[in-house]
C-alpha positions as CSV (number, residue, x, y, z in Angstrom):
1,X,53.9,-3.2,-21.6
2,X,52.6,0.1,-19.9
3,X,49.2,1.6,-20.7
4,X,47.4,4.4,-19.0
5,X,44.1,4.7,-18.2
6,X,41.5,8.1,-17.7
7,X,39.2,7.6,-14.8
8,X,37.9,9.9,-12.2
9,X,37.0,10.3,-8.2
10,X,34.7,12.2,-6.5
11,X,36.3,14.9,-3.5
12,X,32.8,15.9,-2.3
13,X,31.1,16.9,-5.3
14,X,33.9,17.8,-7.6
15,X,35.1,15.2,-10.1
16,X,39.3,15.1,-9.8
17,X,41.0,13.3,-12.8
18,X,42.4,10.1,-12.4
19,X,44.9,8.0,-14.7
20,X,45.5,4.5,-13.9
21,X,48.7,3.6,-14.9
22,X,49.3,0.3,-15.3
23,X,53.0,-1.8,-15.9
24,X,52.8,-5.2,-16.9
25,X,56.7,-6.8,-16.7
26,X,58.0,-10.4,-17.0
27,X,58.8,-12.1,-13.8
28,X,57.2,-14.0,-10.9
29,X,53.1,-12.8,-11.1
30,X,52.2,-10.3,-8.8
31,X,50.1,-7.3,-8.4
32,X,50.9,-4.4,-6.9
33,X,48.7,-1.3,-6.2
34,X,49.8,1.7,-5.2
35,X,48.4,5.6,-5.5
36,X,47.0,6.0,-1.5
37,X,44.2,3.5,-2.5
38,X,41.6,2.4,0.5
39,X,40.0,-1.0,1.3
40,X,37.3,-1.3,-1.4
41,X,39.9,0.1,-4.2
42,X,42.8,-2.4,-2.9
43,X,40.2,-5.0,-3.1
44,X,39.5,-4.8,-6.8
45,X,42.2,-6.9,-8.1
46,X,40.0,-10.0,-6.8
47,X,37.2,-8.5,-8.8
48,X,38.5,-7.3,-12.0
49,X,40.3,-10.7,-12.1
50,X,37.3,-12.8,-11.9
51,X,35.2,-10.8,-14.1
52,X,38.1,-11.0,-16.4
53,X,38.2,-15.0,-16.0
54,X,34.2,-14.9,-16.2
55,X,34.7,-13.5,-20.0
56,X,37.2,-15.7,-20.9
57,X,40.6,-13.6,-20.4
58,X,43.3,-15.1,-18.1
59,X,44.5,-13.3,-14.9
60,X,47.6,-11.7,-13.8
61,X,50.3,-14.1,-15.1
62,X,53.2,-11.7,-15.2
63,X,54.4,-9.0,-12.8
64,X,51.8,-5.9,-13.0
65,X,52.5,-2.9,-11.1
66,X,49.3,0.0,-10.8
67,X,49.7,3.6,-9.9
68,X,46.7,5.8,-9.0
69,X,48.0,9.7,-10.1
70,X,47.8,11.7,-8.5
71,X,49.2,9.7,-5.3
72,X,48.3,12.6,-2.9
73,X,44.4,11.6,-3.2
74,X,42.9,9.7,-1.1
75,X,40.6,6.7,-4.2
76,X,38.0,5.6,-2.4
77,X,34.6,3.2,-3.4
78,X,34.8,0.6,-6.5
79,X,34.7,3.0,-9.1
80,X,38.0,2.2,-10.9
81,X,37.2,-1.4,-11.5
82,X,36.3,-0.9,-15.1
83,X,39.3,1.3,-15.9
84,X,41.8,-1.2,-14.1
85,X,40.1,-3.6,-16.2
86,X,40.9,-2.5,-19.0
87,X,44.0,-1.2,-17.9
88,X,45.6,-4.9,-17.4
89,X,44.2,-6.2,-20.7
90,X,45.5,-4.0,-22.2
91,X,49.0,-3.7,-20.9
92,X,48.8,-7.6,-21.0
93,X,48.1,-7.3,-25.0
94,X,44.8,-9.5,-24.6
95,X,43.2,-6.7,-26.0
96,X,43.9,-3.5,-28.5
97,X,41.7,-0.9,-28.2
98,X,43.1,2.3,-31.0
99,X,42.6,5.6,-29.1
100,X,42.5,4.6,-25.7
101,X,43.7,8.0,-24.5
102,X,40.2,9.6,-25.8
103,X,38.0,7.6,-23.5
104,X,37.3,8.1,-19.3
105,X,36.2,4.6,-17.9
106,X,33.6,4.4,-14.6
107,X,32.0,1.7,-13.1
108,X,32.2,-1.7,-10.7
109,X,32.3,-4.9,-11.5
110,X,31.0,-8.0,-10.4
111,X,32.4,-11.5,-10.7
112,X,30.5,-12.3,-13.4
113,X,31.2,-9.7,-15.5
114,X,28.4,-7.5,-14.8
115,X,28.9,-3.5,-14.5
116,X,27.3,-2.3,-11.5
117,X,26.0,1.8,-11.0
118,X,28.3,4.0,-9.1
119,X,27.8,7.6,-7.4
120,X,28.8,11.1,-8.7
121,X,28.7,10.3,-12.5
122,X,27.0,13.1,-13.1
123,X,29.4,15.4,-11.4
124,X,32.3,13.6,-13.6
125,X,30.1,14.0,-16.8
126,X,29.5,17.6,-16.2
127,X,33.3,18.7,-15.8
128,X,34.3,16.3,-18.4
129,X,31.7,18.6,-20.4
130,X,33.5,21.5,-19.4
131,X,37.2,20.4,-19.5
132,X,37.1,17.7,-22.4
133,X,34.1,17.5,-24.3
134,X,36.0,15.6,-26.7
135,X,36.5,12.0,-24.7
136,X,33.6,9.4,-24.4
137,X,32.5,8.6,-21.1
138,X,32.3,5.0,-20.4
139,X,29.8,4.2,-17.3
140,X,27.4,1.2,-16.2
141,X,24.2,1.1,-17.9
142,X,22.1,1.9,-15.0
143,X,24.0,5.6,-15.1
144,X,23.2,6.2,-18.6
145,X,20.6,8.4,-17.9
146,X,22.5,10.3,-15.2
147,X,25.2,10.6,-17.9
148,X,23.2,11.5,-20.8
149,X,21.5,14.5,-18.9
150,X,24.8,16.5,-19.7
151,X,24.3,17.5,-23.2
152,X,27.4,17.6,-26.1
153,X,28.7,14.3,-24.0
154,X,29.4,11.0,-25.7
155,X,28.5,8.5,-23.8
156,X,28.8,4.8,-24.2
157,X,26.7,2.5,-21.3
158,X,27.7,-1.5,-21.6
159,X,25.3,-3.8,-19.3
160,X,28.9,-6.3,-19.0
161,X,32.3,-5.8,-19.7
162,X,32.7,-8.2,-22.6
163,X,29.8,-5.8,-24.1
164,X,31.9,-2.7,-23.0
165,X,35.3,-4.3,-24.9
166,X,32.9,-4.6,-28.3
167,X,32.4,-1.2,-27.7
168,X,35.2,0.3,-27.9
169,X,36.3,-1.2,-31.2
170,X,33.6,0.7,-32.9
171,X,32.0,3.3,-30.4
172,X,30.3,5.6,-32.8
173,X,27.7,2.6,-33.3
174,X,27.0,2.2,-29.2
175,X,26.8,5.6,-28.4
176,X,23.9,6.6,-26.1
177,X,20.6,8.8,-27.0
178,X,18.5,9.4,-24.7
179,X,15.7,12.2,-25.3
180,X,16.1,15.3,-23.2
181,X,16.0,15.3,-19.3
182,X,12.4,15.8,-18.5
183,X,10.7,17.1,-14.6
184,X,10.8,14.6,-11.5
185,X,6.6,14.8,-11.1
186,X,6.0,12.2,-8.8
187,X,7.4,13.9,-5.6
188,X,5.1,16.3,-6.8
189,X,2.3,14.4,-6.1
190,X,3.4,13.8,-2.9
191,X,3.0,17.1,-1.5
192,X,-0.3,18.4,0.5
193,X,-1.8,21.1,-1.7
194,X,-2.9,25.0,1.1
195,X,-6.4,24.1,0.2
196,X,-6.5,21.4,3.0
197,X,-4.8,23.8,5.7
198,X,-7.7,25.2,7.4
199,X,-7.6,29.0,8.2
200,X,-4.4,30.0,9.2
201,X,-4.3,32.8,7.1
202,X,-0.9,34.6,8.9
203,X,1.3,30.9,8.6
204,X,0.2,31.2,4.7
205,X,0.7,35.1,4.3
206,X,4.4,34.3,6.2
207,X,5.0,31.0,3.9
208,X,4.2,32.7,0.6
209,X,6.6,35.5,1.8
210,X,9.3,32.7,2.2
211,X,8.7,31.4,-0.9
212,X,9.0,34.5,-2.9
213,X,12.0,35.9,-1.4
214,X,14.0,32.8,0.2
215,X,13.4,33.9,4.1
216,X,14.4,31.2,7.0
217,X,11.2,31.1,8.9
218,X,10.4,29.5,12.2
219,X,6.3,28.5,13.2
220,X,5.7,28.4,17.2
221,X,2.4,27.2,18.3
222,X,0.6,24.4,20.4
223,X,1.1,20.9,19.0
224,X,-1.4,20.0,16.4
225,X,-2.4,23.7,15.7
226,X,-1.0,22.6,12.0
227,X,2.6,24.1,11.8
228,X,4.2,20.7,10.2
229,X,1.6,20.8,7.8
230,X,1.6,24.0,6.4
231,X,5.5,23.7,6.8
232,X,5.0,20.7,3.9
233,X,2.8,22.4,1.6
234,X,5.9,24.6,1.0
235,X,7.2,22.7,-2.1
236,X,3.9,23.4,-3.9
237,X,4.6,26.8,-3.9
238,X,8.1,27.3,-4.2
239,X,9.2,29.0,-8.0
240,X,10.7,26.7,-10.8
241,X,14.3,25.6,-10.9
242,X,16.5,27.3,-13.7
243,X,18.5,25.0,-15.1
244,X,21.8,25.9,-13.6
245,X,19.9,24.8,-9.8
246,X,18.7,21.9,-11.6
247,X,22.1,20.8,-12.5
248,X,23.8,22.0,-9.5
249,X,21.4,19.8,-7.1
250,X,21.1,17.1,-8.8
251,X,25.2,17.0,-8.9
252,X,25.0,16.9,-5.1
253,X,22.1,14.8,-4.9
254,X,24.1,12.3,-7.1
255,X,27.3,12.2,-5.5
256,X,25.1,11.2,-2.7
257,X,23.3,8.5,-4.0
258,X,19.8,9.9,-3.0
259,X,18.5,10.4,-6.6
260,X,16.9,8.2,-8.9
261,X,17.6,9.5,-12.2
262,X,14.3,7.7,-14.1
263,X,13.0,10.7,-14.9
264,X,15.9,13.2,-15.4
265,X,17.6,16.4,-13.5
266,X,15.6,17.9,-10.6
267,X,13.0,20.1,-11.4
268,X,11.2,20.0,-8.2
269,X,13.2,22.1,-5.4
270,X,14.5,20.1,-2.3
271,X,12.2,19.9,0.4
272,X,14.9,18.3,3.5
273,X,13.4,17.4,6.8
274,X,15.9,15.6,9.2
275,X,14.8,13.9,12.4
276,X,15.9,15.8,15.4
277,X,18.3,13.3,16.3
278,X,20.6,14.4,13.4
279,X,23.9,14.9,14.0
280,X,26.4,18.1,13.0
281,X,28.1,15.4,10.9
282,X,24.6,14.3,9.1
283,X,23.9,18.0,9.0
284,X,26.7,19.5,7.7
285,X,28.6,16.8,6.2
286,X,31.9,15.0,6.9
287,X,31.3,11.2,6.9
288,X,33.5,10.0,4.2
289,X,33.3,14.2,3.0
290,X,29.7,13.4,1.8
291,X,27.4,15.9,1.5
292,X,25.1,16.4,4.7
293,X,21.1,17.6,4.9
294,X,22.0,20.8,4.2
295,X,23.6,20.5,1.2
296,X,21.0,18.5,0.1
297,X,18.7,21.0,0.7
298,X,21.1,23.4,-1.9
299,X,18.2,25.5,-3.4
300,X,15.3,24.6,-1.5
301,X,14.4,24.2,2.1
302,X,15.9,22.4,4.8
303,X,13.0,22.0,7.6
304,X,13.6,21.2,11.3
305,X,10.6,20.0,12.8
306,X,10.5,20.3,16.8
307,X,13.6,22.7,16.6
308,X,14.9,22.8,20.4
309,X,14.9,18.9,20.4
310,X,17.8,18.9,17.8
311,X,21.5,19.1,19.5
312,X,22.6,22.4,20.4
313,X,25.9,21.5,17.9
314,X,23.8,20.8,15.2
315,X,21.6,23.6,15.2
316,X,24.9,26.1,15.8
317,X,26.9,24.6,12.7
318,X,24.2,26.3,10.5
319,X,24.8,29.4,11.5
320,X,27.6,30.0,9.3
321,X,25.7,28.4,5.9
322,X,23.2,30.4,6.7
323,X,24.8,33.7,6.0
324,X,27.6,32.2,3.5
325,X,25.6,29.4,1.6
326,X,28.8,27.3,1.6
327,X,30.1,24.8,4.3
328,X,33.3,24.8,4.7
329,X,35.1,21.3,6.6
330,X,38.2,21.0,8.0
331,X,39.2,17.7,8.3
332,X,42.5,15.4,8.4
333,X,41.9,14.1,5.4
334,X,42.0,17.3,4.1
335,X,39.8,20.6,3.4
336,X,36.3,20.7,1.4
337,X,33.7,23.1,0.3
338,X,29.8,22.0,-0.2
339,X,27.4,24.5,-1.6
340,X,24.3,25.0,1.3
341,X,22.1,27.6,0.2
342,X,18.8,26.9,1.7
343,X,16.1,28.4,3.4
344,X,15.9,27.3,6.7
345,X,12.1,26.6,7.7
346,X,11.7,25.4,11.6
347,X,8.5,24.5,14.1
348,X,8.3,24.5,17.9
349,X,6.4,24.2,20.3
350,X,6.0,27.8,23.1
351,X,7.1,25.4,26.1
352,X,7.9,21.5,26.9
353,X,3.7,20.9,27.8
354,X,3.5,23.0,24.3
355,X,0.0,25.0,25.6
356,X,2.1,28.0,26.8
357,X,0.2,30.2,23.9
358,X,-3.1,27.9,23.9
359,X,-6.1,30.2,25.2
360,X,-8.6,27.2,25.3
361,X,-5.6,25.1,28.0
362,X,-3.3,25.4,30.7
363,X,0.3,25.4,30.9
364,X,1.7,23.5,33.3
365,X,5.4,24.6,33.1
366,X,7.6,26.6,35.1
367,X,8.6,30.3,34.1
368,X,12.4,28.7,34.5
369,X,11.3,25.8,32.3
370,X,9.5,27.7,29.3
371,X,13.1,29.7,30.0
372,X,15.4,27.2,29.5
373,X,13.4,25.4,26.8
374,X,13.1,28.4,25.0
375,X,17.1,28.8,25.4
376,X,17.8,25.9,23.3
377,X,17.5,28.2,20.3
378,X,20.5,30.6,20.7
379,X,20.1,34.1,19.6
380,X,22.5,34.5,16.9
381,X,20.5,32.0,15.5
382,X,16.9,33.1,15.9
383,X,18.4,36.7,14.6
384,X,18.5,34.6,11.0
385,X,15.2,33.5,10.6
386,X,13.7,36.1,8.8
387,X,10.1,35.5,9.4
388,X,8.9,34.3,13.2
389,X,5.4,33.4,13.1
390,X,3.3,32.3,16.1
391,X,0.8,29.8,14.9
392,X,-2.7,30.4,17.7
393,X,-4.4,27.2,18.1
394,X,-8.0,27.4,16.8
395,X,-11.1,25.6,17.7
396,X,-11.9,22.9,15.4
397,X,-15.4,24.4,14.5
398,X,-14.0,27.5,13.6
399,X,-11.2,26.6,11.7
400,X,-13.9,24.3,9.1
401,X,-16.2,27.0,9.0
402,X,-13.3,29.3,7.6
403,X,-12.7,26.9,4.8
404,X,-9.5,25.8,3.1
405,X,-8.9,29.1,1.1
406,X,-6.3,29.5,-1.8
407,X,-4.8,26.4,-3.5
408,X,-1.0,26.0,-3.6
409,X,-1.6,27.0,-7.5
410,X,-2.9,30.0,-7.0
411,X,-0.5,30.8,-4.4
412,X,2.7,29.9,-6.6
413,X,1.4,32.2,-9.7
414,X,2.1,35.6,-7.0
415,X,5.2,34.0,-6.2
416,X,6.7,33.3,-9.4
417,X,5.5,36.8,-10.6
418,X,7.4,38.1,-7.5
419,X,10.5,35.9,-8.5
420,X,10.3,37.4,-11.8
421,X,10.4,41.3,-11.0
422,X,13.2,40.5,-8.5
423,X,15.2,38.0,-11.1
424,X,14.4,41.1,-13.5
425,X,15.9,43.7,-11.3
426,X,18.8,42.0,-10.2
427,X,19.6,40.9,-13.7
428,X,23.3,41.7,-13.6
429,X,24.2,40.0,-10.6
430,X,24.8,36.2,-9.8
431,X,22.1,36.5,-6.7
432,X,18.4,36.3,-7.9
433,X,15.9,36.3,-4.8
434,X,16.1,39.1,-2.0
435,X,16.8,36.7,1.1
436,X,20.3,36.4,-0.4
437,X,21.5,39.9,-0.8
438,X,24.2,41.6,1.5
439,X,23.3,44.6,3.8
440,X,24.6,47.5,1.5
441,X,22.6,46.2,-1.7
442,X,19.4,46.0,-0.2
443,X,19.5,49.2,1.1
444,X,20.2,50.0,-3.1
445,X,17.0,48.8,-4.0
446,X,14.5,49.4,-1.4
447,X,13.5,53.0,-3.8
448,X,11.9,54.1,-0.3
449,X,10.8,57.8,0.7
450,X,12.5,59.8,3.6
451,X,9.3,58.8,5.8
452,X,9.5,55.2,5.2
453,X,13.1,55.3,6.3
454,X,12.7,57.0,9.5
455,X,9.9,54.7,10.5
456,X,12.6,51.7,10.0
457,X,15.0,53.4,12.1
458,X,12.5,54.3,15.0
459,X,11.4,50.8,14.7
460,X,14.6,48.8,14.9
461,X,15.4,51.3,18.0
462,X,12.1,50.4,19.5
463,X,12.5,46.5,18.8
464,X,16.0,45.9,19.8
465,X,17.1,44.8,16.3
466,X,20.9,43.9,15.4
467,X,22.1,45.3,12.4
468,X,21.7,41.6,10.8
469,X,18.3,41.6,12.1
470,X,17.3,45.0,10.3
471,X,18.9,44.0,7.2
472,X,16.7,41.1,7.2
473,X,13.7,43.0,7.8
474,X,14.2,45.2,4.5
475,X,14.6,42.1,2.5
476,X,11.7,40.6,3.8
477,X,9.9,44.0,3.2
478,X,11.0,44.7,-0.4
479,X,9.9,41.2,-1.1
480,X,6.4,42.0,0.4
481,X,6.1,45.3,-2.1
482,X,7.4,42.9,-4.8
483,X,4.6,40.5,-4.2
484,X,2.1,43.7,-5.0
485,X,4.4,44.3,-7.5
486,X,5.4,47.7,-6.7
487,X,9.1,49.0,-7.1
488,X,9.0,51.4,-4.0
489,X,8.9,49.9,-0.1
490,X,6.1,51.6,1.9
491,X,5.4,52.1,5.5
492,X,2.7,49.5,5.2
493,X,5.5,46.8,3.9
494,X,7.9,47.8,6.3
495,X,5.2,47.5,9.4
496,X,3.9,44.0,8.3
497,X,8.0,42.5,8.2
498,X,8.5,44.2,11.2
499,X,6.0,42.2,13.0
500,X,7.7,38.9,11.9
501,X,10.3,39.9,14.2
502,X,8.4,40.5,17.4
503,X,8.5,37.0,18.7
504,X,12.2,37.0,18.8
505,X,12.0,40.3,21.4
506,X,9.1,38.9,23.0
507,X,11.4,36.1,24.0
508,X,14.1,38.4,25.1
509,X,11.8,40.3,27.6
C-alpha cells in the first residue's frame, strides 16, 4: 500500500514542504530510504520501529520503500520521525487515519514512544499560516506553545505517539488553546537600569541617539571608565517590538534553538554580545546554514566588546550586513539568505596598555603600537558606525558626586516619542527608524534651510567624510531634531552629529 505523508524541513529559517512517501510491498522485509537523507534522518528507521514496538504495533515485516520529495534537499535532524511513523502504519494498514492528506506531522521520537521537541516549528507554523491555514499541525507537546503563538493554526500537541494516533481519529476534541502570546519579562530584569552609570553624560546622550534612530556606535576609553556597562543598559531603552519584529525574531531565534517559548514571542529586543574569539562562521552563519550572532541580533543590537581583539575576518564579514541587513552565504550545499538587521554597538580600548586617553596615567605604548592596534579596525568599517564616542576616565570622587542621573524609563519615553514621529513620517514605506534609510531619502526629509546645508558641506570638506560617512551624519542628525521633536534639521543638530565623527579623523591624522 502507498501512503503520503506532509512534513516539513528547515533551509535556514524558511520552512520547505516535505511529503514522505511511503511503499509498503510483499516480499523479503526491508527498508529502504531514500530522498538525500543525512545520518540522523537514515537513522530513524531504528527509532520509529522501537517506538512503534513500545506501543504495541509490529515492525517492518514486508518490503517498505521511503522517498523524501523533493530529493534535491538536503533532510537533516530527527524531525521526520513522527511523520515516517505514521507513514508505515499506515501504508502497513495497522492504522486508518480518514483525511490524512489535511494534517503536517513534526517531531522525534524516542524508543519508548515519547515525542521529543524539535527546532524551527515556529517558522513551519507560520508559513503553513500563510500557505495552508487549513491543515492541523501535529508537533511534540513541548512545542505547543511555539506553535500556538501563530494565530488561525490548528494545532494538535500529543506527549507520545500512541496519544498522537488517538488524536487523529477525532482531532477537533485535542486541539490546542493556549491564551495569547504574552512579553518575555524576565530578561528584562536582567538588565542594569542608567541610574547606576555614574556621570557619563556624552556615552548616554550618544546611546539614547542609538536607540532612537538605530545608529552603530563604537565607545573608546580606558578600561573600567564604564563603556561595557553603559553598552548593557541599552536594552532598557530600546523602543517596543511591533509585532511583525516580534515574529520575525523569534522565527530565527527558534530555528536556532536559543529561545524558550514559556512565555511567548519576543517582546524584548535582542541584546547579542559574542566573545571576541567568535568566528566569521559563528558571526555570520554557516554551520549546518544556522543562523549566526548577527542574525540573532535581527532587530536589536549586536555588541562587540573589546573590538580589535575579534578576528580581522570576522569583523570584515559585517560589513556587507551592515549596509544590506541580509547575509547572504554561498556554500556547497547550496545558497542561503538570513535577515541581519542590527545595530552594531562596539567598545575599545585607545591603545594595548588602554591609558592612551587617561589624563590621571601614563601610556606606555609605542606611537607604532597604538598604530597598529588601532589598525585592527579597518576604515570601511569605522566609516559605518554612526556614532564614535570617546568615553574620558573620571575620578571616582567626581563621578559619585555627579550622581546617577536619568533612569532607563525616563530615557525610553524620548525615545519612543522619537520612534513615533519617525514611524509617523515614514508611514508609507517598509523602513521605520532613520539609521536604515538610503542616501537619497534622507536627504528628502531633513526639511533643512539653505544655511544648514552649506554648513554640512563645509563640514564634511573640513572632516574628510566619504559620501557614506555624510549620509550617516544627516541620519544621525535628523534623529537628534526628532528627539526635540522638531520636523526641520538645524545647524545645532547637524554640529552635535558631526562631532560623533571626529574620532574616526582623529585616528586618520
Amino acid at each position: 500500500m502507498f501512503q503520503r505523508i506532509k512534513s516539513a524541513a528547515l533551509r535556514g529559517i524558511e520552512a520547505i514542504p516535505v511529503e514522505i512517501e511511503v511503499d509498503s510491498t510483499s516480499g523479503l522485509p526491508g527498508f529502504s530510504l531514500v530522498g538525500l537523507p543525512d545520518n540522523a534522518v537514515r537513522e530513524a528507521r531504528e527509532r520509529v520501529v522501537a517506538a512503534m514496538r513500545s506501543c504495541g504495533f509490529y515492525g517492518c515485516s514486508t518490503r517498505m520503500t521511503v522517498n523524501m520529495s523533493p530529493a534535491d534537499l538536503r533532510k537533516e535532524g530527527a524531525a521526520f520521525d513522527l511523520g515516517l511513523a505514521i507513514g508505515i502504519l499506515t501504508a502497513t494498514e495497522q492504522i486508518v487515519v480518514n483525511e490524512l492528506e489535511n494534517f503536517l506531522f513534526l517531531g522525534e521520537l524516542s524508543l519508548d514512544g515519547k515525542l521529543r521537541p524539535v527546532h524551527g516549528v515556529l517558522a513551519v507554523a507560520a508559513n503553513l499560516a500563510r500557505s495552508a491555514p487549513q491543515t492541523v499541525l501535529v508537533v511534540p507537546h513541548e512545542n505547543a506553545q511555539e506553535a500556538t503563538c501563530v494565530e488561525r493554526l490548528k494545532v494538535i500537541a500529543p506527549k507520545t505517539l500512541e496519544e498522537c494516533l488517538n488524536g487523529l481519529q477525532r482531532p477537533e476534541r485535542v486541539y490546542c488553546s493556549y491564551p495569547e502570546c504574552g512579553s518575555v519579562s524576565a530578561a528584562q530584569n536582567k538588565i542594569p537600569d542608567f541610574s547606576q552609570v555614574y556621570g557619563m553624560a556624552n556615552v548616554k546622550r550618544a546611546l539614547e541617539i542609538s536607540a532612537a534612530g538605530a545608529h552603530n556606535f563604537l565607545l573608546v576609553g580606558s578600561p573600567g571608565s564604564g563603556k561595557t556597562l553603559s553598552a548593557r543598559c541599552l536594552p532598557g531603552i530600546l523602543p517596543a517590538m511591533r509585532q511583525s519584529e516580534s515574529l520575525e525574531s523569534t522565527i530565527i531565534h527558534s530555528c536556532a534553538g536559543t529561545f524558550n517559548f514559556s512565555e511567548g514571542l519576543m517582546k524584548s529586543r535582542p541584546f547579542r554580545s559574542p566573545h571576541h574569539t567568535a568566528t566569521v562562521a559563528s558571526l555570520v552563519g554557516g554551520m549546518k546554514l544556522r543562523p549566526g550572532e548577527a542574525s540573532l541580533a535581527h532587530n536589536g543590537v549586536l555588541f562587540l566588546d573589546e573590538l580589535p581583539e575579534f578576528q580581522r575576518t570576522a569583523l570584515e564579514s559585517l560589513r556587507q550586513p551592515l549596509e544590506e541587513g541580509i547575509i547572504r552565504l554561498n556554500r556547497a550545499r547550496g545558497s542561503i539568505n538570513f535577515p541581519a538587521n542590527f545595530v552594531l554597538g562596539a567598545a575599545m580600548n585607545p591603545c594595548p596598555c588602554g591609558y592612551a586617553m587617561d589624563k590621571r596615567r601614563d601610556c606606555r605604548c609605542m606611537p607604532e603600537t597604538i598604530k597598529r592596534y588601532r589598525a585592527k579596525v579597518s576604515g570601511p568599517l569605522l566609516d559605518r558606525i554612526d556614532l564614535q564616542v570617546s568615553v574620558p576616565s573620571v575620578p571616582i570622587d567626581e563621578n559619585r558626586l555627579s550622581g546617577g542621573g536619568e533612569s532607563s524609563e525616563e530615557i525610553q519615553k524620548r525615545v519612543e516619542a522619537a520612534c513615533e514621529i519617525q514611524e509617523n513620517r515614514l508611514g508609507g514605506r517598509k523602513i521605520f527608524r532613520n539609521g536604515h534609510l538610503d542616501g537619497k531619502t534622507i536627504k528628502d526629509i531633513l526639511f533643512w534651510e539653505s544655511e544648514s546645508e552649506n554648513f554640512a558641506m563645509k563640514a564634511a570638506e573640513k572632516w574628510r567624510m566619504s559620501h557614506r560617512g555624510y549620509d550617516r551624519m544627516l541620519k544621525v542628525a535628523r534623529t537628534i531634531a526628532d528627539l526635540r521633536r522638531s520636523s526641520r534639521v538645524e545647524r545645532a543638530d547637524l554640529a552635535e552629529a558631526i562631532q560623533y565623527r571626529a574620532l574616526e579623523t582623529a585616528w586618520i591624522d
